[in-house]
C-alpha distance (Angstrom), angle and dihedral (degrees) to the residues before:
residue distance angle dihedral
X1 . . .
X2 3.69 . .
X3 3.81 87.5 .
X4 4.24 90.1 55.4
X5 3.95 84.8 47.4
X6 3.62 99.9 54.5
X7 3.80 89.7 48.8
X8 3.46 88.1 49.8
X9 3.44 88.8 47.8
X10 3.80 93.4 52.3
X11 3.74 91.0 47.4
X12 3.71 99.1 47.6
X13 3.60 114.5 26.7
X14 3.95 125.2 -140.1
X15 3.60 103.0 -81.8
X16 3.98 112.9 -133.6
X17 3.70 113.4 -133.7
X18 4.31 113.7 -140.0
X19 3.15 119.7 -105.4
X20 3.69 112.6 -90.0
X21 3.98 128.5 -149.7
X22 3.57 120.4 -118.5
X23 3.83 124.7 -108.8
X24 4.06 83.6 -114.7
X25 3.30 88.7 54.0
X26 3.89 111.2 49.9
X27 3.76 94.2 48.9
X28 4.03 94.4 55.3
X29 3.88 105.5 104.8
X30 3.68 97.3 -148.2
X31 4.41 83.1 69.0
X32 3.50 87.3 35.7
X33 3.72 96.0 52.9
X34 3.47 108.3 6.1
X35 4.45 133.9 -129.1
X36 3.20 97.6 -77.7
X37 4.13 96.7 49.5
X38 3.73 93.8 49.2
X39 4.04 93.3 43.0
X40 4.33 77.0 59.1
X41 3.85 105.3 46.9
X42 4.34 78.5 43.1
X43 3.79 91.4 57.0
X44 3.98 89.0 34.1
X45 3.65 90.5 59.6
X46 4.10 92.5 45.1
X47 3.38 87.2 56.8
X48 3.92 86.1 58.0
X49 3.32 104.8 -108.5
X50 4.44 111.7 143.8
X51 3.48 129.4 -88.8
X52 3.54 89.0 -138.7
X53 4.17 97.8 60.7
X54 3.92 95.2 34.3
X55 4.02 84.1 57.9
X56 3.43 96.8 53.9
X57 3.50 99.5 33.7
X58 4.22 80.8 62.1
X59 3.34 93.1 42.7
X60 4.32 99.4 -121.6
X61 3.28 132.5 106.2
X62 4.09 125.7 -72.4
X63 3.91 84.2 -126.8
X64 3.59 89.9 58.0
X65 3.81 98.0 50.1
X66 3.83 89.7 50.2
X67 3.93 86.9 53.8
X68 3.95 88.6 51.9
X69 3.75 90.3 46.7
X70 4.09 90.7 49.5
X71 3.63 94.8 43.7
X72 4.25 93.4 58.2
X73 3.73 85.7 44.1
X74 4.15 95.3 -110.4
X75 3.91 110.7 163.8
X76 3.63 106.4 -123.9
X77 3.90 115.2 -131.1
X78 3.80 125.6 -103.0
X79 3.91 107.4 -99.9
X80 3.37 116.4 -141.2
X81 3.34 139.4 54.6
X82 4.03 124.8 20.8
X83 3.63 114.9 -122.2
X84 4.43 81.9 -119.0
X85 3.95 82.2 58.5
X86 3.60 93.7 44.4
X87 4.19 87.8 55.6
X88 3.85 91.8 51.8
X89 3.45 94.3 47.7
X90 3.55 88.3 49.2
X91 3.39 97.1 50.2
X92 3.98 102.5 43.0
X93 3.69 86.6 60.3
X94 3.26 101.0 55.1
X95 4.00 83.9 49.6
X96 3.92 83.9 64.3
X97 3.80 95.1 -108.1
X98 4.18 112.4 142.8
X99 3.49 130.2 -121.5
X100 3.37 99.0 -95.1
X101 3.17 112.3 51.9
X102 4.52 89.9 42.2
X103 3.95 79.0 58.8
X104 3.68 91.7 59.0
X105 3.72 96.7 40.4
X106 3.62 97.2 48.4
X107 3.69 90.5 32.8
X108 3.65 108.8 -120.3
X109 3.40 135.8 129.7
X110 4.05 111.1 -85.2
X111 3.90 83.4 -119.4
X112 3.96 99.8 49.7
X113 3.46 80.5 57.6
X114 3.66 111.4 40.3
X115 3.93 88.4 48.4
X116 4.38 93.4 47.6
X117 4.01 86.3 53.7
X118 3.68 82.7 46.2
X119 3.78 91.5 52.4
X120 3.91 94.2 45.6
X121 3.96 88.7 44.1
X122 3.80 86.6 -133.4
X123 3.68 84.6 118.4
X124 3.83 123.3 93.8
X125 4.24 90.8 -159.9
């Protein structure tokens, strides 16, 4: 046998595989997307456009753009409630309207609601 394999060996040399990347490797954006990419989606999102879209747009998950954002140290905007929302809330309840029914017309949860009014201490909860 080892006489066959050496002539097989001789025949058909020992065929080198490529080198392959690493799982570790393939799933980090920055070789998935490159520097420059990441450095746009970063000053994308400073210039307040959403996690959400900017994700999608570069096809990975939203998790993975808020890990990218944490890592360069990028303070992540309050969710929630615009500051346009904010004034209409505002400004139904001090036209008497309840909680409830400013949730549905702004279209917020009751609770987002209750607990901004709360915050502002314009609320009499």
């Amino acid at each position: 046998m080892d006489a066959l394999d050496a002539a097989l060996a001789s025949v058909n040399p020992p065929v080198v595989m490529p080198r392959v990347m690493t799982a570790r490797s393939r799933y980090r954006l920055v070789d998935r997307l490159g520097k420059a990419k990441l450095d746009e989606i970063v000053a994308r999102y400073e210039a307040g456009e959403s996690t959400t879209s900017l994700a999608a747009e570069a096809g990975i998950a939203k998790s993975s753009l808020l890990r990218l954002l944490d890592e360069r140290g990028i303070a992540r905007r309050k969710q929630g409630l615009t500051p346009a929302k904010e004034r209409q809330i505002l400004k139904l309840r001090q036209e008497g309207m309840v909680i409830r029914a400013i949730a549905k017309q702004v279209g917020v949860s009751y609770d987002t609601a209750r607990l901004f009014l709360l915050e502002d201490g314009k609320s009499s909860v």
